[in-house]
N, C-alpha and C positions, 0 to 999 in steps of 0.2 A: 194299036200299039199298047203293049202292057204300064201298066203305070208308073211312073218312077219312085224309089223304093225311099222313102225317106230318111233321113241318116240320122245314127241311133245317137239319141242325148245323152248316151250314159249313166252314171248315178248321178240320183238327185243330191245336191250337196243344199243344207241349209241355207238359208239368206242369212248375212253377217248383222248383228242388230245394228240398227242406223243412231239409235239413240244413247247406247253404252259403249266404254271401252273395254279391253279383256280387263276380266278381274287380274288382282296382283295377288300375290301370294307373301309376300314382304312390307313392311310398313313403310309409307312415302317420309317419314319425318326422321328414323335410326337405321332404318333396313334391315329389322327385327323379322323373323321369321314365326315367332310368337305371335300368333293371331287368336283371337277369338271372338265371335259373333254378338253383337252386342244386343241388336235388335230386327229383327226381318219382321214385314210386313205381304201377307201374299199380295198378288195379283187383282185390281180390283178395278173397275171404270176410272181413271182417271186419263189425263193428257200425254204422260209418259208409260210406255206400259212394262209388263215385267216388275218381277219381284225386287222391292228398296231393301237393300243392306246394311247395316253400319255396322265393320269390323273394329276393332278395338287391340291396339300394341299392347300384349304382356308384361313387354319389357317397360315403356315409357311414356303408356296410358293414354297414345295418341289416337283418337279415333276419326275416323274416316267413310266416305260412302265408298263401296265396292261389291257391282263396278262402277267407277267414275261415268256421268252421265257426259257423251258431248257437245259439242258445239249448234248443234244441231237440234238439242236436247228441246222439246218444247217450256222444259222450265227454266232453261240457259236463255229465251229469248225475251225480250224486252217487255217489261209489263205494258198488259195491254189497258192497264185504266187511267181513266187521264188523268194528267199533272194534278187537279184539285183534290182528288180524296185523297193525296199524302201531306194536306196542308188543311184537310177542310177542316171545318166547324166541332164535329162531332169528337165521344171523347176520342178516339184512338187518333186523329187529328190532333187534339190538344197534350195528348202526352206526349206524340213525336216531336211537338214545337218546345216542349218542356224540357225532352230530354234532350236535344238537338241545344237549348239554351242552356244547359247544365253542361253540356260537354264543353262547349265555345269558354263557359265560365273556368275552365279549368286550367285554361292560358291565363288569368288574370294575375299571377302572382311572377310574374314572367316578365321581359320586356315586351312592350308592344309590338307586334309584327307590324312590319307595314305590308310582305308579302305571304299569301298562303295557299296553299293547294289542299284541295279537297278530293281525295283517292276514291273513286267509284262514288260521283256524285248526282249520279242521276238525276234528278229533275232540278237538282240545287236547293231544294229543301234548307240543307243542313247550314250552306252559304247563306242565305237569305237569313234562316234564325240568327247564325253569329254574327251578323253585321250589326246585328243591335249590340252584341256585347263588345264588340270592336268596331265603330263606325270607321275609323281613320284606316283600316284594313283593306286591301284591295284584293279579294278572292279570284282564284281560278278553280277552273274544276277540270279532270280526267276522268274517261268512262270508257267502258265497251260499247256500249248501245248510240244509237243517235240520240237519246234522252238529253245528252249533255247540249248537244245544237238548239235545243229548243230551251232547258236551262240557261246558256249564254242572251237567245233572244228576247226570255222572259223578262233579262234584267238581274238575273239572282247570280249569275258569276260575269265575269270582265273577258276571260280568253277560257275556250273551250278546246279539249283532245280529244278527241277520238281514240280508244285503245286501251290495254295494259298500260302501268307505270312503267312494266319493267322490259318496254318495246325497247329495243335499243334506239329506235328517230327518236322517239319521246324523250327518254331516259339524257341522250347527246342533247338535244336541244332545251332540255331544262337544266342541265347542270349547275350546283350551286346557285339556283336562281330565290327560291324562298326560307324564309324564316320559321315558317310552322307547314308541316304535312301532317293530313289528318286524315285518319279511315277509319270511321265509322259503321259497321259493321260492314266491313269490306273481306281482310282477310281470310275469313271464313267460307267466304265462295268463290276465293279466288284459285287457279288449279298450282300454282308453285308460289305459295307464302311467301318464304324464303325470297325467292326471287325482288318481290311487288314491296319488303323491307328495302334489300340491297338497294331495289333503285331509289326510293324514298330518304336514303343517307346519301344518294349521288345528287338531288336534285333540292338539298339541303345547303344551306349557307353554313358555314363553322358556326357551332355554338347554337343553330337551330336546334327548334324541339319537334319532335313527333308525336301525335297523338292517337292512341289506339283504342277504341272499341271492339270488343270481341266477346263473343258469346262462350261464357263456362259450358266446359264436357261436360257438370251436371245436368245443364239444362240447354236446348229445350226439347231433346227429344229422347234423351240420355237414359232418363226413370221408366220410361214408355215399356209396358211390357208387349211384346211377342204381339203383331195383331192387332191391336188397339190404332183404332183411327185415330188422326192425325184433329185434335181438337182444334172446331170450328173450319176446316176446309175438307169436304165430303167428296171435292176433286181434284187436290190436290197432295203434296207431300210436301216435309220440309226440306228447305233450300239445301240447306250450309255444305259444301265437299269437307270441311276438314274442323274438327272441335279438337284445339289444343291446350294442353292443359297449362297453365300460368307458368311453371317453372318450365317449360319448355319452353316457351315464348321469351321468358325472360332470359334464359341463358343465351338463348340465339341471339336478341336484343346486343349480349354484351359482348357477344364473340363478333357480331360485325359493329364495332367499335359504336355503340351507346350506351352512355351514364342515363339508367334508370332513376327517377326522383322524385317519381310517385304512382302507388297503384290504389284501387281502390274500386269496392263493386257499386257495379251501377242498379239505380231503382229507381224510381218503379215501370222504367219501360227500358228495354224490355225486362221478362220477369228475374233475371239472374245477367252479370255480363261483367266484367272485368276493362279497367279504365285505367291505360296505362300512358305515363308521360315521360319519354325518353329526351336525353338531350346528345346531339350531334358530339365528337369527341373524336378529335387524332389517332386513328389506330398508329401501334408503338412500330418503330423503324424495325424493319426486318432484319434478322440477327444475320451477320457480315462472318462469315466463313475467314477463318482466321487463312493466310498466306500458305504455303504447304513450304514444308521446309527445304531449303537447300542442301542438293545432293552434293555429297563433300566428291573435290574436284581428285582424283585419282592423277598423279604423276610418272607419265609415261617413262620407259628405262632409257 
């Protein structure tokens, strides 16, 4: 019998990258069409492959990786070194405990919390340092990763999330529940800002305060020229999806109804970053459309 004729696969189409999303062509923060390239790095041995971008808004100096790496991303997934070398001994150990104690220090002029969430708290590190500067404090933590389960286990927070802030289970079942929310260097790799704010004013008590760490667009990959390896990690890249520039942050701050009260850069770890303390406040009642006027009554003959 002659052989059966195999049936024809057609054009080869590319395989879809598993690791990026399509590039944007518009800025995720105004929707500026203004782009320019800020920094690109080729293709080189590391975990993620393909060429790192960070495009840069014309308009409103937002800069961003593009394309957005995802979920899948092997540098989206949970650091694989254990809980100790973000606590140990050594100095880069001892500046995160320093700066983690300087941040916590920044609620001191404030009422005492007695509850507080810690937004992308991974091991719990940052809980653990501020309980020294707030013992009477009873810390939670929220995360993506399972990091946070074994943070809850360690002893360094009270009740652990699993997830985004701005899940909506999350987001419903913390309402108005704490006094101080704090993300330290959270929004900068998180993929909708905006969003992970919103839900941190829902999951606020009135007259809570927010506290924000975030890394300056100057730094830290901003000055980098064309090329240049990524100092001190020979296999990897830097994290951050989104470096927002201060007055953007701040205006967004105040359009979802928070009184800023204090800003100020942070040192010496990391080497540049912006330290911002928002407090919770009544967005104004929405303006009531006045009555429409009555149509005068016509008298039939």
């Amino acid at each position: 019998m002659p052989p059966t004729p195999r049936p024809d696969p057609g054009p080869l189409v590319p395989a879809a990258d598993p690791f990026h999303e399509e590039r944007r062509d518009d800025c995720p923060w105004c929707g500026s069409r203004w782009l320019r390239t800020r920094l690109r790095v080729p293709e080189r041995p590391r975990p993620t492959p393909g060429t790192f971008v960070v495009d840069e808004c014309r308009d409103c100096s937002h800069a961003f990786r593009n394309p957005r790496p995802t979920a899948d991303a092997p540098l989206l997934r949970p650091h694989r070194r254990p809980a100790e070398e973000y606590g140990g001994a050594d100095l880069a150990g001892r500046l995160r405990r320093l700066h983690h104690r300087t941040a916590a220090r920044a609620m001191l002029p404030y009422p005492e919390p007695e509850s507080w969430l810690d937004v992308g708290t991974g091991h719990g590190h940052f809980p653990e340092a501020a309980r020294e500067v707030h013992p009477y404090t009873a810390f939670d933590g929220v995360d993506p990763t399972p990091r946070v389960e074994a943070a809850r286990a360690a002893g360094r927070i009270e009740e652990a999330y699993q997830g985004l802030l701005a899940d909506p289970e999350i987001t419903a079942r913390l309402r108005a529940r704490y006094d101080v929310v704090s993300m330290v260097h959270h929004l900068e790799h998180t993929a909708d800002p905006r969003a992970e704010l919103r839900a941190a004013r829902t999951v606020l008590r009135p007259g809570g305060h927010l506290l924000v760490d975030v890394a300056a667009p100057a730094r830290p990959f901003g000055t980098l020229p064309p090329g240049l390896r990524w100092p001190g990690r020979a296999y990897d890249r830097p994290r951050p999806l989104h470096l927002i520039p201060l007055r953007n942050l701040l205006a967004e701050l105040r359009s979802l109804g928070y009184e800023v009260v204090a800003t100020r850069i942070c040192a010496p770890f990391p080497p540049r970053a912006h330290r911002i303390v928002a407090r919770r406040t009544e967005l104004p009642p929405a303006p009531v459309a006045p009555p429409p006027d009555p149509q005068p009554r016509s008298d039939s003959a």
